[in-house]
C-alpha positions, 0 to 999 in steps of 0.5 A, a space after each residue: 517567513 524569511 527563513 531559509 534551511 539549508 540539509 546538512 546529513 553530519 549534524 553530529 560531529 560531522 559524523 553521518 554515522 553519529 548523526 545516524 543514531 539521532 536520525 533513526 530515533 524517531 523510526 524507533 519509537 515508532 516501532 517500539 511504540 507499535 509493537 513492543 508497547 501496543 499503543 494505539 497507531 494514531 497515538 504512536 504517530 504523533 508522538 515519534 513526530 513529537 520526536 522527529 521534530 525535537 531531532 530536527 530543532 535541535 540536531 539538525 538545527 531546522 528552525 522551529 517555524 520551518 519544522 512545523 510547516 514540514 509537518 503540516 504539508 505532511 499532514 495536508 499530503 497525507 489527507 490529500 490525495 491519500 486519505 481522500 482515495 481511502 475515505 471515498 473509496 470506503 463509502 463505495 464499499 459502504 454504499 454497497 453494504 447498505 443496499 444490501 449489494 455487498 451480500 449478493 457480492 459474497 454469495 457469488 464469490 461463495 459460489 464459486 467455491 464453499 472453501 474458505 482458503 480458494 475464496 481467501 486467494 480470489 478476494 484477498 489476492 486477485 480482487 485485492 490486486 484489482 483494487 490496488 491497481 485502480 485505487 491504492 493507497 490502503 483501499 484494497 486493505 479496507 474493502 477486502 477485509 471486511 469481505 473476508 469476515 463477511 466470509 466467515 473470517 475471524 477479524 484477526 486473522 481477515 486482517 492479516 490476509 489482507 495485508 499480506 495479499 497486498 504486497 506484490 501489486 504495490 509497485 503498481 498500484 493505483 495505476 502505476 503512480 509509484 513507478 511513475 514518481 520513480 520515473 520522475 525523481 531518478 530522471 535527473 539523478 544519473 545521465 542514464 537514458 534508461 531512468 524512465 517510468 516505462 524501463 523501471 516499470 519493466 525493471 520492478 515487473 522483473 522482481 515483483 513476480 517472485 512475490 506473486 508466485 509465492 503470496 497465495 501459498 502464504 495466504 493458504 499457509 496462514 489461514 490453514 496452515 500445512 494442511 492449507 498448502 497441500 489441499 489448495 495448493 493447485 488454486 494457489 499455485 495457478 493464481 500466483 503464477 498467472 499472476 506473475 507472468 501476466 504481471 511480467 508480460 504486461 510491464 514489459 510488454 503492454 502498459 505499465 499503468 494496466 500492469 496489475 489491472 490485467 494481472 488481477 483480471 488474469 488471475 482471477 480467470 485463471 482460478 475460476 476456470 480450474 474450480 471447473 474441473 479440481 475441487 481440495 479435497 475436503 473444505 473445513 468450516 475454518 470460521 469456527 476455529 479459534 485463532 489462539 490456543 488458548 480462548 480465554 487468551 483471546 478473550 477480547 477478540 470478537 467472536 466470529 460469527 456475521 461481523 457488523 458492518 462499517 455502517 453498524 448493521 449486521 451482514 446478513 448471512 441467510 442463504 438465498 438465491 439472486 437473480 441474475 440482474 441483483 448479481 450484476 449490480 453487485 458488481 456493478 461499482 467495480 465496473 463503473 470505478 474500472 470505466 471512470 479511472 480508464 476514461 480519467 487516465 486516457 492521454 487526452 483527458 489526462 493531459 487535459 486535467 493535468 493543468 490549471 485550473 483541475 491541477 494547481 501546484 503551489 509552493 508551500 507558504 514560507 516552507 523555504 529548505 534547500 537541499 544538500 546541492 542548495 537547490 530549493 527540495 521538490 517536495 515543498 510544492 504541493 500538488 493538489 489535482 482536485 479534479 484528477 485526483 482518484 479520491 475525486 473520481 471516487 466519488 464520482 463512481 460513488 454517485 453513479 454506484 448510489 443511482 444503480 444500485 438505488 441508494 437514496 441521496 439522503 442515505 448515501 450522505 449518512 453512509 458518507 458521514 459514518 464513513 468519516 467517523 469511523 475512519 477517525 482514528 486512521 485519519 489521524 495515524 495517516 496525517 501524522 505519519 505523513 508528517 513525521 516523513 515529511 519532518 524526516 526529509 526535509 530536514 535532513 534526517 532521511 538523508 543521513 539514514 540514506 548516506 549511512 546505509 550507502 556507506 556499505 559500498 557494493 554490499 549496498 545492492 543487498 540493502 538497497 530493498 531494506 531502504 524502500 521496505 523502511 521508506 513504506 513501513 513509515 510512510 505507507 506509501 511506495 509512492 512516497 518511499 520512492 519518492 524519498 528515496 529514489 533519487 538517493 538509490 541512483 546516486 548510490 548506484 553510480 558512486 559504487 558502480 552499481 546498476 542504477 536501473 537496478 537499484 531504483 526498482 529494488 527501492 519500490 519492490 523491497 516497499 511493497 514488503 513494508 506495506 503489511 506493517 504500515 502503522 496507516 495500513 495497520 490502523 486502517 485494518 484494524 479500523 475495518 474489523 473492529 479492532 482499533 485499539 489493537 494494531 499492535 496483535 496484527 502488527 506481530 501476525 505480519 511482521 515474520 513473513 514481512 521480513 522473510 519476504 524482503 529477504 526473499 528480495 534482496 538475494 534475488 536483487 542481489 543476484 540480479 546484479 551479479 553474472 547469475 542474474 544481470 541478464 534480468 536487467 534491461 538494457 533498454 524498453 
């Protein structure tokens, strides 16, 4: 194909604010679509890609070729390496459901504490943020909150746990890639010396923990309302601020890819340590109480109760007592995933499986745009790390998982093919909202939401977290938010005489918030419960404390970048 597009953000009129409006179209139906209208999330997907690429022909004048090829990298980029960690890492998880290893897994963790709320803040909060930091990419959303209804959860309300435990250690997540692809498209953006992984890194670890001090109250308030937060409130507390500050020394201090590994393990101590000596009050059996004032108003909702598992059969709930060895195994797949991803992200083995043939970049065949500086866009060269990628060493953990804990091979392939089958729908939701952001993009719809909001000047600071939460909320990625974004927020930055450093990190901490109303995160939620159909009931469970969060994080971005709080910012790391 000979065709060559070049970004133009005023399609209309010449006006970025009138073009704004075409440009926001296809977000808006998306939202609209998903919440306002319940349809289901791979179905709302594909259609306000229908949209976007109708925006991009016939606003932004792409060329139909073009347009469809923007989509299709999307799409290849939203199954590899997105959905290829989620897939792998789900039939890790799965691998440990059909051994029977996943109920040993729960009865420790019921052990530790009876009380529903405590167990919710270890496995939703510091295991969740475990798994964020090893995997990502929805994996903590997909595991944790089938291991809450194991817990007794109702599916609605697991689901909305989960996702709003995952936000504060997004930014980290799967081993700092969102910093690290920060890091890489703001280098050139700005002459500042400090636009790196390791001073943004320090940045976000400066923001991020205020999230963290108050996630695990909202978790307690959200399971158990008022009454949660005063009887529990101690383990929240502890886990939130161990948490946050571990998170800050580790940024700054330590590593920024181990920022969230270290965290979650800290955290975790730290709430296992005070159940020795402080117990709440009263524990109430918090599984059989409706949702809903009303349960015929809930009528379609599945019942709580033992919750069938992704492999069909039902989690076993008989109290019995296992042996030490049995406990070990359990928590073996962890170990081994936390060895493999360690071994993976050493300098030497990095760096050795950084380049061909383990890492092959390519350009996308015929995808030819130019960027508003005529410059050729990064994002039309495809990355394809096949052997380094985290959904490769997934399944190398899932290999090793299968021999510990005696899987037979045959099984395990089952479990892998269901895997598959019952992802279905969010395989779908993810490659299609990876290629409307694609769509979004390259054709230059993103840019012109982007100058539109930067036309605010100085108040900008105070937007500049909306632009990363909407960059996460259509993508579902902060990755890919800071990805579209970033470059953007440092420019933004130096024409308003703005902190650059400041600006960039605020894009990656206000994404963490859009993470919970995701429609791939949703979609995958919704899948893990039972409930895909319905992401539309989760999506208006989330979006409130999504936006009250986001607001939490624009004044405090806000004050950082004024006398109050500047000192925030470093200077250098």
């Amino acid at each position: 194909m000979d065709e060559t597009f070049r970004i133009v953000t005023d399609p209309v009129s010449d006006s970025v604010a009138i073009s704004a409006i075409f440009a926001a179209l296809p977000l808006l139906t998306l939202f609209v679509l998903l919440g306002a209208l319940r349809m289901r999330a791979w179905l709302a997907g594909v259609i306000s890609l229908v949209v976007a690429l109708v925006v991009a022909v016939a606003i932004y004048s792409m060329p139909v070729g073009l347009a469809l090829l923007s989509a299709s990298e999307g799409a290849a980029f939203g199954f590899f390496p997105i959905l290829w960690i989620v897939i792998n890492a789900i039939w890790v998880y799965n691998l440990t459901v059909a051994s029977g290893h996943f109920d040993v897994l729960r009865r420790s963790m019921e052990r530790v504490s009876p009380d529903m709320r405590i167990q919710a803040v270890i496995v939703a909060f510091c295991f969740g943020a475990l798994l964020e930091a090893l995997a990502g990419f929805g994996t903590p959303v997909a595991v944790t909150v089938v291991m809450l209804m194991a817990l007794g959860f109702r599916p609605i309300k697991a689901a909305a746990v989960a996702l709003i435990a995952n936000t504060a250690p997004v930014a980290f997540g799967a081993l700092a890639t969102p910093i690290t692809t920060l890091g890489t498209v703001t280098s050139g953006a700005a002459d500042d010396p400090r636009l790196n992984a390791d001073t943004l890194g320090a940045m976000v670890g400066r923001q991020t923990p205020v999230l963290a001090v108050v996630v695990p109250l909202v978790l307690v308030a959200v399971i158990d309302g008022r009454r949660g937060v005063k009887q529990t409130w101690p383990a929240a507390v502890i886990a939130g601020v161990v948490f946050a500050v571990a998170q800050f020394v580790a940024s700054n201090y330590i590593s920024v890819p181990l920022t969230d590994i270290i965290a979650s393990l800290v955290a975790a101590a730290a709430v296992m340590l005070l159940l020795r000596v402080w117990r709440p009050a009263e524990s109430p059996d918090l599984s059989a109480r409706a949702d809903e004032p009303s349960p015929s108003a809930r009528a379609d909702e599945p019942s709580p109760g033992p919750e069938p598992s992704p492999l069909g059969g039902p989690v076993r709930t008989a109290v019995q007592r296992d042996t030490n060895a049995e406990v070990l195994r359990a928590y073996a797949p962890y170990l081994i995933i936390i060895v493999i991803f360690a071994i993976a992200n050493l300098g030497p083995v990095k760096d050795a499986l950084a380049v061909p043939p383990w890492t092959v970049k390519f350009a996308w065949p015929g995808l030819d745009v130019l960027g508003e500086n005529g410059k050729p866009l990064a994002s039309t060269t495809f990355t394809l790390g096949w052997l380094p990628a985290a959904g490769t060493l997934m399944i190398f953990a899932g290999i090793i998982t299968a021999a510990v804990l005696r899987v037979r091979p045959r099984r395990a392939l089952e479990a892998y093919g269901k895997t598959y089958v019952e992802l279905r729908h969010a395989i779908v939701t993810v490659m299609a909202v990876l290629a409307l952001a694609y769509v979004l993009n390259q054709s230059g719809q993103t840019n012109t939401l982007g100058e539109f909001l930067a036309g605010a000047g100085t108040f900008f600071v105070f937007l500049s977290s909306i632009l990363g939460w909407i960059g996460v909320a259509v993508t579902g990625s902060d990755t890919s938010a800071n990805a579209l974004f970033g470059a953007l927020q440092v420019q933004t930055a130096a024409d308003a005489g703005l902190d650059p450093v400041l600006l960039a990190a605020a894009n990656s901490s206000g994404g963490v918030l859009g993470k919970m109303i995701s429609p791939q995160n949703l979609a995958i939620a919704a899948a893990a419960v039972g409930m895909a159909g319905k992401e539309g009931d989760i999506f208006r469970r989330v979006v409130g404390w999504s936006v009250i969060l986001l607001l939490v994080m624009c004044v405090l971005v806000t004050l950082q970048a004024t006398p109050v709080l500047d000192w925030m910012v470093p200077s250098s790391v």
